[in-house]
Backbone bond lengths (Angstrom), bond angles and torsions (degrees), N, CA, C in turn:
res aa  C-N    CA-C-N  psi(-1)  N-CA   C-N-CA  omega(-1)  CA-C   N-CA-C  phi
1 X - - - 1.441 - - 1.528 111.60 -
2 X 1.336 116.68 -45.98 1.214 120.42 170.52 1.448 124.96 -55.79
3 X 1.225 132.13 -38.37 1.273 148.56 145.71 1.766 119.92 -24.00
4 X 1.554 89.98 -59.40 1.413 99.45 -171.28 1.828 96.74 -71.82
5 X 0.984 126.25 -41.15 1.580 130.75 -171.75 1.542 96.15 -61.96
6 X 1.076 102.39 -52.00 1.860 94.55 -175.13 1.578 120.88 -66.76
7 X 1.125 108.11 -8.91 1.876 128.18 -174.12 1.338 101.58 -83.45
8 X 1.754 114.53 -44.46 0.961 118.17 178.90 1.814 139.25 -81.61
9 X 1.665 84.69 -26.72 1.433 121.64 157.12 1.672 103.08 -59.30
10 X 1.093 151.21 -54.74 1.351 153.85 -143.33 1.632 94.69 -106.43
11 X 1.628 127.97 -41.12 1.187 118.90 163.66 1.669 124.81 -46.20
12 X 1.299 106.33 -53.70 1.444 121.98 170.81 1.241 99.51 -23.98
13 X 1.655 94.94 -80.84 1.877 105.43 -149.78 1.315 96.48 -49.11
14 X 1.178 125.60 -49.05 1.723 132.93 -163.41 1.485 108.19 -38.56
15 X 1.650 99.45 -50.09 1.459 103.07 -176.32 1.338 108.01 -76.50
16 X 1.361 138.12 -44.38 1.710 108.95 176.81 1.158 95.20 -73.26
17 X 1.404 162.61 7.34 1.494 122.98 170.68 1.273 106.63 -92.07
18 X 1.674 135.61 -5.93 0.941 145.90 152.39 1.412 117.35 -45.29
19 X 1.525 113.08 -54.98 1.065 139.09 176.38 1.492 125.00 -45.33
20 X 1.084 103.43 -41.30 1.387 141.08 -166.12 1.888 99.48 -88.98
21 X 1.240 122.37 -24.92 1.920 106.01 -170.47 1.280 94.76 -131.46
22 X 1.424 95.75 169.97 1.322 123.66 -170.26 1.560 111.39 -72.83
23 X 1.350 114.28 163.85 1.517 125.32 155.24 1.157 102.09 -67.19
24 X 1.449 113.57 111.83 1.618 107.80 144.09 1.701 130.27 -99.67
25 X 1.243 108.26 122.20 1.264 112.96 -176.36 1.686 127.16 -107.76
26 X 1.187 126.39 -176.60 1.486 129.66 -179.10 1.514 100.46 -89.01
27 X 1.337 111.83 159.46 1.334 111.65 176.01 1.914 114.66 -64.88
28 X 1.258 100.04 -23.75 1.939 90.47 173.48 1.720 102.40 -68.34
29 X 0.877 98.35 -51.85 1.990 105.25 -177.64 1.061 99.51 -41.53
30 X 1.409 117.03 -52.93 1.733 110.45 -168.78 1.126 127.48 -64.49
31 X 1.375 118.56 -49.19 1.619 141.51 141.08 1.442 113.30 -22.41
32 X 1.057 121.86 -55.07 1.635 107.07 -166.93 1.848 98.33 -86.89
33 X 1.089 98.80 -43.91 2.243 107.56 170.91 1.176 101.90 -40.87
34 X 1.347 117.01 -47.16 1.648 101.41 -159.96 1.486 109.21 -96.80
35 X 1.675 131.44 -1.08 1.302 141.50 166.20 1.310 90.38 -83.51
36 X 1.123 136.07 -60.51 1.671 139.31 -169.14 1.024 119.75 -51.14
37 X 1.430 126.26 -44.02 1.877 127.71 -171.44 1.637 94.69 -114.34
38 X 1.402 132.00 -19.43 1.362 121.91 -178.56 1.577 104.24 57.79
39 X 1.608 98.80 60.05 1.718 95.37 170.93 1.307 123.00 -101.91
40 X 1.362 148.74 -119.89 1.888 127.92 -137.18 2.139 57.56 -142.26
41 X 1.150 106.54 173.81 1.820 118.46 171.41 1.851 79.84 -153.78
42 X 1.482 87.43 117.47 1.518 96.53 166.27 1.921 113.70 -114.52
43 X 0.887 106.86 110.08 1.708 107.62 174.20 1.452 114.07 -68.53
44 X 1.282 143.26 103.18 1.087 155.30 -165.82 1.692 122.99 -78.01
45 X 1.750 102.37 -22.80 1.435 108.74 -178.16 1.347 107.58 -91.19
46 X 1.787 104.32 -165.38 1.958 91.74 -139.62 2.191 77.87 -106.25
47 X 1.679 86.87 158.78 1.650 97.65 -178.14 1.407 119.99 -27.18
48 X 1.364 125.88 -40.91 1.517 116.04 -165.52 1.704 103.27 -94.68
49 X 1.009 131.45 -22.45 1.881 127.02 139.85 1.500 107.19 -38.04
50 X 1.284 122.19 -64.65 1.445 123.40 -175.96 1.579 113.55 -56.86
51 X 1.496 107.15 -55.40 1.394 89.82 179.80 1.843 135.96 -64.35
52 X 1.377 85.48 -14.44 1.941 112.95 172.45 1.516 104.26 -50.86
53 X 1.623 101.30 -46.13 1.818 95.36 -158.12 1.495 81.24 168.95
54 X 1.866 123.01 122.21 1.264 135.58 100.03 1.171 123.14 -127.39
55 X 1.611 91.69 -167.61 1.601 114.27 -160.81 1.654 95.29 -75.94
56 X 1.335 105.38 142.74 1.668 121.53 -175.36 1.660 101.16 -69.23
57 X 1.165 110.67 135.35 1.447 137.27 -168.83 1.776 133.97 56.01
58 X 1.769 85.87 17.82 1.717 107.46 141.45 1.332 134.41 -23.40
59 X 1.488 130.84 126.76 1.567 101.75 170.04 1.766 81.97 -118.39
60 X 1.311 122.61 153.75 1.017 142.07 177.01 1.933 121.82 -70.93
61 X 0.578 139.51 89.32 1.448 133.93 -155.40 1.643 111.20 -131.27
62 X 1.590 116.17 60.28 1.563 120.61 -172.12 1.872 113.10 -30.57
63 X 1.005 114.43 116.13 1.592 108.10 160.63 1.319 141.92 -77.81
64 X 1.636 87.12 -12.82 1.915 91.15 162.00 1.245 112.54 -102.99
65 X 1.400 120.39 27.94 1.648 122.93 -167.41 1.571 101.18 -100.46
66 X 1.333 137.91 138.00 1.128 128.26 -168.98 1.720 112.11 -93.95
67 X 1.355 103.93 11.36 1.524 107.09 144.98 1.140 137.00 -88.62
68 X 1.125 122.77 0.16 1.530 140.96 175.03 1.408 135.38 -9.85
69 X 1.910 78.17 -61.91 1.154 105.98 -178.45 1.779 122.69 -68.05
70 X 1.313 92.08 -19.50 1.517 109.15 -162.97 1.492 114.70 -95.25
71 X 1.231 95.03 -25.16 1.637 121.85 170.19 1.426 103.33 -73.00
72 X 0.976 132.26 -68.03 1.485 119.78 172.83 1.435 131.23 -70.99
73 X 0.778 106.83 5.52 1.831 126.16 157.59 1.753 100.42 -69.22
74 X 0.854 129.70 -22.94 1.206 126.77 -157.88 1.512 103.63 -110.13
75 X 1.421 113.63 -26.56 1.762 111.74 169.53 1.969 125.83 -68.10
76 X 0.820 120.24 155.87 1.139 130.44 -156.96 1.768 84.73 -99.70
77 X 1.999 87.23 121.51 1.441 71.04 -175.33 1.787 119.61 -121.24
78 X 1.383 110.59 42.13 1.172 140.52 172.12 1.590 106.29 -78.16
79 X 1.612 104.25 -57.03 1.292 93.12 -169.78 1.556 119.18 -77.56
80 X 1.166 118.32 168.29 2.047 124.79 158.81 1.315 97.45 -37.04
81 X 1.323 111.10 138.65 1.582 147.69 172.88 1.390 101.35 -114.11
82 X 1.687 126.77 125.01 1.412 130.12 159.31 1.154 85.69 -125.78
83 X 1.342 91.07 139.45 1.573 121.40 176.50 1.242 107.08 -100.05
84 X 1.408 120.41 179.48 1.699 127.92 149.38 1.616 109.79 156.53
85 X 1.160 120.06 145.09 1.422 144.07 -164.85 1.843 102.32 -132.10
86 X 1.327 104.70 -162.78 1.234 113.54 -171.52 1.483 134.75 -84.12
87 X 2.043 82.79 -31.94 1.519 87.29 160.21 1.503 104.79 -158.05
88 X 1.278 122.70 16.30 1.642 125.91 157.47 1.621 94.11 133.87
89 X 1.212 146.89 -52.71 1.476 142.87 -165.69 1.355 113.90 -59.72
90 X 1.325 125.67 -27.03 1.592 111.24 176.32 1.569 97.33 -87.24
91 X 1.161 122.41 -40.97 1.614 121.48 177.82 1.442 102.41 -32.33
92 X 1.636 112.40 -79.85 0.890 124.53 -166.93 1.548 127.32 -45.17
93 X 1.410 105.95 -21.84 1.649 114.90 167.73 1.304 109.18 -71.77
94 X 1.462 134.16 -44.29 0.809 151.30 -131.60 1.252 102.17 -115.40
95 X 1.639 129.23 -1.40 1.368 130.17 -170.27 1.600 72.68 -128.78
96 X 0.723 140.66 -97.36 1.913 122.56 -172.80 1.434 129.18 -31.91
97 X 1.297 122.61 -5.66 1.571 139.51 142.02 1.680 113.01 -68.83
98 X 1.343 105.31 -41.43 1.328 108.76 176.39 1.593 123.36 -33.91
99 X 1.368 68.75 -84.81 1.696 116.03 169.72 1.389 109.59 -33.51
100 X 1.545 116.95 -60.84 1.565 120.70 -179.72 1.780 123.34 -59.96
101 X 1.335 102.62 -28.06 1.256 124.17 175.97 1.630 116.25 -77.56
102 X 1.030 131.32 -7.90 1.429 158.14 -177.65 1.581 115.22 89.94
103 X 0.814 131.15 6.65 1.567 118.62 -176.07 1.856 99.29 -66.59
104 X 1.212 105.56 132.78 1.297 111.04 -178.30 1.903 132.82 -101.28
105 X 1.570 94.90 -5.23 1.613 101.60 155.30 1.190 135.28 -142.88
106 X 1.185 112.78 90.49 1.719 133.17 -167.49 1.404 108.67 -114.41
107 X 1.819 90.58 100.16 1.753 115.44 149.50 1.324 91.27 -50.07
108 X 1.678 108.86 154.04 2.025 133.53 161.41 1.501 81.42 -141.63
109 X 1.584 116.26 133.54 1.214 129.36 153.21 1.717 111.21 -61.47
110 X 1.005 125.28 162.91 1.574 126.91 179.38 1.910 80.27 -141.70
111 X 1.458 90.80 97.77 1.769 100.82 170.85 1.743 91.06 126.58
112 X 1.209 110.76 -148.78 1.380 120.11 -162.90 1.691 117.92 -157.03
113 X 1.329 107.10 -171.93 1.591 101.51 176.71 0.672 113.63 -62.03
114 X 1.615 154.83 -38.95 1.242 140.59 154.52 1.033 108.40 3.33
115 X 1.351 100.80 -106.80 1.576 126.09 -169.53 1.555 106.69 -23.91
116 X 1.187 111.95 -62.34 1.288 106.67 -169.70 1.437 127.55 -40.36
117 X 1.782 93.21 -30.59 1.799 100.29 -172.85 1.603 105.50 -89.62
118 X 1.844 116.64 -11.96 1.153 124.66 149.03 1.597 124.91 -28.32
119 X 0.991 88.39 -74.13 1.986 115.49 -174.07 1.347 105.23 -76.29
120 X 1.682 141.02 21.40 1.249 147.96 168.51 1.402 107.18 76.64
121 X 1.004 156.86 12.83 1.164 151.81 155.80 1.329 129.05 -29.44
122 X 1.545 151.26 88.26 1.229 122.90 -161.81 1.290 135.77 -66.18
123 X 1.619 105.66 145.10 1.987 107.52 -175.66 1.472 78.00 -84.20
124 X 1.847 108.83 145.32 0.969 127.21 146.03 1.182 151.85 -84.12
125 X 1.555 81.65 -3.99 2.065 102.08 178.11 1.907 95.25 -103.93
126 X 1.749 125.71 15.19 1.391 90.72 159.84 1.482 97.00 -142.67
């Protein structure tokens, strides 16, 4: 009996932590999601990454910046959220902050800007 309670206990959690994160997708997924629903593209790395090279109609939103938090207070959080960083780990913080904060549809790239400029995406710095 105890067994079965803990199976069920461990199912639970599974499902809100499910609950709880983002889609992470490949850079084609992301690409066609974010032409498809026309959602917010938030760049997650810090200003001088951004000014190097992103994707055109980026908003810049540092994740180690201790405004962060305050900055995304300010997104609309109805619509699709695409995320993306340099190579998926700040996203990914930053799409489970999302998430916790209530925004309820948050793309996470799984990879980075690269990729993105891989899969045709436009750089906006050329």
């Amino acid at each position: 009996m105890k067994k079965y309670l803990l199976f069920i206990g461990l199912l639970l959690f599974g499902t809100m932590v499910l609950a709880q994160s983002a889609l992470k997708v490949n850079s084609i997924e992301f690409k066609a999601n974010f032409y498809k629903f026309k959602g917010q593209l938030i760049d997650v790395r810090t200003p001088q990454e951004f000014s190097e090279g992103h994707i055109e109609g980026a908003k810049n939103i540092d994740i180690t910046s201790e405004n962060f938090e305050a900055e995304i207070e300010k997104i609309d959080k109805n619509q699709a959220l695409f995320v993306y960083c340099a190579i998926g780990v700040r996203s990914g913080r930053a799409a489970a902050l999302l998430r916790k904060k209530g925004f309820k549809n948050v793309i996470d790239l799984n990879g980075g800007y690269e990729d993105l400029l891989k899969v045709g995406m436009k750089n906006a710095s050329k």
